[in-house]
Backbone as XML, in Angstrom:
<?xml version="1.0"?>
<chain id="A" units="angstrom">
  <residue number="1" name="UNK">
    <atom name="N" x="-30.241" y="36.318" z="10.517"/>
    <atom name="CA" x="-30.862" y="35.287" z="9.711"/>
    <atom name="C" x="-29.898" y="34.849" z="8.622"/>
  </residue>
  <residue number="2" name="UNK">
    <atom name="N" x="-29.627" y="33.585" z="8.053"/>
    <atom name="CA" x="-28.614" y="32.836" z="7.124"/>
    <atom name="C" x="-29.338" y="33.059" z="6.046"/>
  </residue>
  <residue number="3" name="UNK">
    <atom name="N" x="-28.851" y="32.907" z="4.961"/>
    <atom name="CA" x="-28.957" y="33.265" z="3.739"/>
    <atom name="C" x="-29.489" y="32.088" z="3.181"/>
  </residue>
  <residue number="4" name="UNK">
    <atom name="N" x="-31.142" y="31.990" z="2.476"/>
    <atom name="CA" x="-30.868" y="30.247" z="2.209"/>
    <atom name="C" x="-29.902" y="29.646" z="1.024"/>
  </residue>
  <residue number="5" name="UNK">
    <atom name="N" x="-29.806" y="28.173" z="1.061"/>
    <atom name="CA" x="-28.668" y="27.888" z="0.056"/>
    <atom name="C" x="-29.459" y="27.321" z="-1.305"/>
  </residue>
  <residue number="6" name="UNK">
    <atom name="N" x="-28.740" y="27.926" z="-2.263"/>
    <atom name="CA" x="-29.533" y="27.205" z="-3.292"/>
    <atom name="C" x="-28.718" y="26.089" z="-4.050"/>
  </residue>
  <residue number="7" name="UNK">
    <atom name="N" x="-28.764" y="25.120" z="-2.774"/>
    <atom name="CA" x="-28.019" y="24.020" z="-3.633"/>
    <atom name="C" x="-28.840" y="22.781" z="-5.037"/>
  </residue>
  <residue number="8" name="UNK">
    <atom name="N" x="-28.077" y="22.430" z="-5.977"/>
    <atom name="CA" x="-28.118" y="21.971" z="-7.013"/>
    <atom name="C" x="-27.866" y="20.685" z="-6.823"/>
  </residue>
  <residue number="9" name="UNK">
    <atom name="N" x="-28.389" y="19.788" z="-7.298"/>
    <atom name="CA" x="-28.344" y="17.726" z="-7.411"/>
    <atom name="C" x="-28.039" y="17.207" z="-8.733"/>
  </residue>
  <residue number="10" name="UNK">
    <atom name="N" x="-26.635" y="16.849" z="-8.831"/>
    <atom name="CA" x="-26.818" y="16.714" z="-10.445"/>
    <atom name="C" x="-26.395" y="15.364" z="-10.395"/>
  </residue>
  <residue number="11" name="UNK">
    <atom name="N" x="-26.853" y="13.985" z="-11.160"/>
    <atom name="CA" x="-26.649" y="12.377" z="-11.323"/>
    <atom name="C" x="-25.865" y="12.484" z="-11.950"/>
  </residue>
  <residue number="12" name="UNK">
    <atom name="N" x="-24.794" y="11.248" z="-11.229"/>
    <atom name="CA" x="-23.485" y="11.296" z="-12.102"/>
    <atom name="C" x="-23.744" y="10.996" z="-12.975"/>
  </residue>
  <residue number="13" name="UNK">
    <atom name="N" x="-24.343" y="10.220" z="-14.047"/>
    <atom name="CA" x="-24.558" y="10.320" z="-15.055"/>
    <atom name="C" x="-24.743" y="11.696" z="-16.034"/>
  </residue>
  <residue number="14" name="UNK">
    <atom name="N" x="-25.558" y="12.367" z="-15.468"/>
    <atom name="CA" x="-25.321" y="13.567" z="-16.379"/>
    <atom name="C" x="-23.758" y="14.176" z="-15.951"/>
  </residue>
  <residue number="15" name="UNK">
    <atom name="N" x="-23.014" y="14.004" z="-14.927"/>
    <atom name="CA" x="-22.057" y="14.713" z="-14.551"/>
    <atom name="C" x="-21.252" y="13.836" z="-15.648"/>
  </residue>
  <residue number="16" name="UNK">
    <atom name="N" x="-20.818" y="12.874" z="-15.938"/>
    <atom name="CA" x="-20.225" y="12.108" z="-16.621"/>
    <atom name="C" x="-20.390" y="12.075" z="-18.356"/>
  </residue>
  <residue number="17" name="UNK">
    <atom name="N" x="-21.655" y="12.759" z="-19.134"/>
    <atom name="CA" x="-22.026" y="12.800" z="-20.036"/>
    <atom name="C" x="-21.440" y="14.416" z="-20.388"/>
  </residue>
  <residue number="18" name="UNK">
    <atom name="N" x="-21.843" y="15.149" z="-19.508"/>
    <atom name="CA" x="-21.070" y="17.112" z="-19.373"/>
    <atom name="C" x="-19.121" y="16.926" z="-19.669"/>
  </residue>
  <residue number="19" name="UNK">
    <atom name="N" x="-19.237" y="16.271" z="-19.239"/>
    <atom name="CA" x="-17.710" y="15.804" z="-18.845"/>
    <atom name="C" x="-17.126" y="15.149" z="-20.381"/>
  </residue>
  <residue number="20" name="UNK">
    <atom name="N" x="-17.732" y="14.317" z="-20.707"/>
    <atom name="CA" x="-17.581" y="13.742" z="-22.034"/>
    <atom name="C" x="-17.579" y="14.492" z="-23.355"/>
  </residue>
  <residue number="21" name="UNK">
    <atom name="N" x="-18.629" y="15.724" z="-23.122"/>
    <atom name="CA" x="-19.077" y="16.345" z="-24.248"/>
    <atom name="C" x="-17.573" y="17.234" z="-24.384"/>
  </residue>
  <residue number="22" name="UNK">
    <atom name="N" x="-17.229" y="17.611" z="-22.836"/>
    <atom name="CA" x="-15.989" y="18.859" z="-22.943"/>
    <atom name="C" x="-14.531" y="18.135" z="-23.526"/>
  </residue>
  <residue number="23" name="UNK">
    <atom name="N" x="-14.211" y="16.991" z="-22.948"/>
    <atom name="CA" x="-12.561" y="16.359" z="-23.013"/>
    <atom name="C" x="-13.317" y="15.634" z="-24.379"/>
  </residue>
  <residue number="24" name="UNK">
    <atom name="N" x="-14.096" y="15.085" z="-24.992"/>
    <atom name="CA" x="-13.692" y="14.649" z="-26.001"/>
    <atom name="C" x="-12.775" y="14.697" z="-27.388"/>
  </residue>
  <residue number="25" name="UNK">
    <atom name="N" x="-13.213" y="15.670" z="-27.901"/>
    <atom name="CA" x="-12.321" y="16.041" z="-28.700"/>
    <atom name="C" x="-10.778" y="16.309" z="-28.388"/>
  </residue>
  <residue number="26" name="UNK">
    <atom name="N" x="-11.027" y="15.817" z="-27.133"/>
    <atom name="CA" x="-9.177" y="15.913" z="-26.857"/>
    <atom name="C" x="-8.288" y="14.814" z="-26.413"/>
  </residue>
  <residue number="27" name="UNK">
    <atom name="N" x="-9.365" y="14.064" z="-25.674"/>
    <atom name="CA" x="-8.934" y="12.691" z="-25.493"/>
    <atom name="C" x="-9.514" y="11.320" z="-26.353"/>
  </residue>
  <residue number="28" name="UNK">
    <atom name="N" x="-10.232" y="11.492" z="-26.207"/>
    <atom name="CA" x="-11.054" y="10.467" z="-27.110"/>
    <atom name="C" x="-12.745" y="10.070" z="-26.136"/>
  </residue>
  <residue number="29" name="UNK">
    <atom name="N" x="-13.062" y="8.550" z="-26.151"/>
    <atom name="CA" x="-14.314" y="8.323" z="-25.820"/>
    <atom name="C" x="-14.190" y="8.371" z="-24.777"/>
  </residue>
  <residue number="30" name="UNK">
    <atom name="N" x="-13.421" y="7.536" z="-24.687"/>
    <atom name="CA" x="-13.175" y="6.884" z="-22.760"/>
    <atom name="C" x="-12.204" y="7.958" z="-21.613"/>
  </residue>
  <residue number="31" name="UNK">
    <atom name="N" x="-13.068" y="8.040" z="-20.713"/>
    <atom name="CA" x="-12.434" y="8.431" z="-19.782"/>
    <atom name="C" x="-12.768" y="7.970" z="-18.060"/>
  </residue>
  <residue number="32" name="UNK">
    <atom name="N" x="-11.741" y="8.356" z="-17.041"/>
    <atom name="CA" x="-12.346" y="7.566" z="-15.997"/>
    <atom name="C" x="-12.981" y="8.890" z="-14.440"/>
  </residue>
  <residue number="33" name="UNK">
    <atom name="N" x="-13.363" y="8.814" z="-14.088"/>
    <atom name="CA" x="-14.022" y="9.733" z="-12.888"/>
    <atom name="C" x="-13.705" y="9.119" z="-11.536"/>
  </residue>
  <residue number="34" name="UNK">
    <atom name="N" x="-12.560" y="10.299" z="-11.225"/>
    <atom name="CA" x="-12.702" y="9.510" z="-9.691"/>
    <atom name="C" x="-12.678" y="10.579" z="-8.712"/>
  </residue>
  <residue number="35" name="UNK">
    <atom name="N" x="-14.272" y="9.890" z="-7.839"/>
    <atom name="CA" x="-14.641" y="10.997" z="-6.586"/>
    <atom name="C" x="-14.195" y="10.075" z="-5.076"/>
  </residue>
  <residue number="36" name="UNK">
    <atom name="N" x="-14.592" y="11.148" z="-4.462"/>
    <atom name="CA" x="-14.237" y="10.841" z="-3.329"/>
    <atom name="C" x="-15.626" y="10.700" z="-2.280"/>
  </residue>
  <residue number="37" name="UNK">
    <atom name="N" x="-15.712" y="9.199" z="-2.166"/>
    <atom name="CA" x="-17.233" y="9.559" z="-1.285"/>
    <atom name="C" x="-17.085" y="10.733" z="0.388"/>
  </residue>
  <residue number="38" name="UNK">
    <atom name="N" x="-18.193" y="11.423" z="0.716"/>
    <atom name="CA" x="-18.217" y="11.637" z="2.097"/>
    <atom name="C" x="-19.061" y="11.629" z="2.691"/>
  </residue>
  <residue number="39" name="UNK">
    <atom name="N" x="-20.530" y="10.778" z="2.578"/>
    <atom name="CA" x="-21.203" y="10.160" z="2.916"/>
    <atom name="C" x="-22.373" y="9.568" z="1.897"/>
  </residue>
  <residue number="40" name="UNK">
    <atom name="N" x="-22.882" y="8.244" z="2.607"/>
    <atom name="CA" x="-23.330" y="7.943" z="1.819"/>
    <atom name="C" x="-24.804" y="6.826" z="2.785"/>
  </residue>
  <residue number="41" name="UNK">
    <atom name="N" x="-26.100" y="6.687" z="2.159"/>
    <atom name="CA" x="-26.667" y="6.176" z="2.701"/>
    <atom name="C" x="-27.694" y="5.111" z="1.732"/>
  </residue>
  <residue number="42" name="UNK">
    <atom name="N" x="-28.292" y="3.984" z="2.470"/>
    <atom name="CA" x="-29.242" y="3.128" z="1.626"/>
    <atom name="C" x="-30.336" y="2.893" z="2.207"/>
  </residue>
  <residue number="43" name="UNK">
    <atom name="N" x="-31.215" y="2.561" z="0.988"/>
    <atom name="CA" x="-32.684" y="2.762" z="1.103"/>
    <atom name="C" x="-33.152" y="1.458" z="0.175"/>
  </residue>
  <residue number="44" name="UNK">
    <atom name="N" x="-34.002" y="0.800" z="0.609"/>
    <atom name="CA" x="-34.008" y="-0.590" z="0.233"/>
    <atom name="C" x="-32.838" y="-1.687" z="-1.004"/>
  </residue>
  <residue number="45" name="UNK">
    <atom name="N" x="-33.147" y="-1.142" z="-1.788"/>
    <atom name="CA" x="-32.184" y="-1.901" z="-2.934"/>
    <atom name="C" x="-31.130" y="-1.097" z="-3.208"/>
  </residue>
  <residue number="46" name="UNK">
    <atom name="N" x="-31.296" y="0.721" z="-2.998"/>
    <atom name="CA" x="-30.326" y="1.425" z="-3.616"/>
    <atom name="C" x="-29.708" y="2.182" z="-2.854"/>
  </residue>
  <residue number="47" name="UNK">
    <atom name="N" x="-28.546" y="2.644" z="-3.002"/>
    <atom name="CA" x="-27.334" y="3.585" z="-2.100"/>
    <atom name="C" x="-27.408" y="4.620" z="-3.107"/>
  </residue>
  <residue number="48" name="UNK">
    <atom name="N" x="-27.157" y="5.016" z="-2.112"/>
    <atom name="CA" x="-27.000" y="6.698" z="-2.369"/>
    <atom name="C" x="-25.806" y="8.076" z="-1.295"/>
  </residue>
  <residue number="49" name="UNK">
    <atom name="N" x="-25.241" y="8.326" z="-2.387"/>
    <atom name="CA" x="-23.660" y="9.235" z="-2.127"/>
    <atom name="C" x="-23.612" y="10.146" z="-2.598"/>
  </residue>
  <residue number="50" name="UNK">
    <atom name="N" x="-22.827" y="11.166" z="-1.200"/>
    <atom name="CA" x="-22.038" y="12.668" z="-1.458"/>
    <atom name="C" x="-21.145" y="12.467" z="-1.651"/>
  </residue>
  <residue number="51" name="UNK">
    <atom name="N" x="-20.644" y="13.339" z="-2.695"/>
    <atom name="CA" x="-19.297" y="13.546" z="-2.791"/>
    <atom name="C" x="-18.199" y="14.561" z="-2.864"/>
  </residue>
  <residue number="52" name="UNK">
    <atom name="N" x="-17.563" y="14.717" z="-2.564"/>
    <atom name="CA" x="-16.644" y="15.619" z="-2.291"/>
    <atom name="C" x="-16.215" y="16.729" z="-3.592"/>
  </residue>
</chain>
């Protein structure tokens, strides 16, 4: 029997705000995020993506 997974969903937005709180004080406000999609799917108006 497999072990179940306890995977986690986090919106880039909060991934991007976590991210901000840590490099700020070292870089300043702005910074840029770049993922790599590896799939991705849509549902009436909105898309929605994994990423690597």
């Amino acid at each position: 029997m497999t072990e179940p997974t306890n995977t986690r969903f986090f919106s880039l937005s909060d991934i991007t705000t976590r991210v901000q709180q840590i490099l700020q004080p070292h870089i300043g406000k702005l910074f840029w995020v770049k993922a790599e999609i590896s799939s991705g799917r849509e549902k009436t108006s909105h898309k929605f993506f994994n990423f690597y």
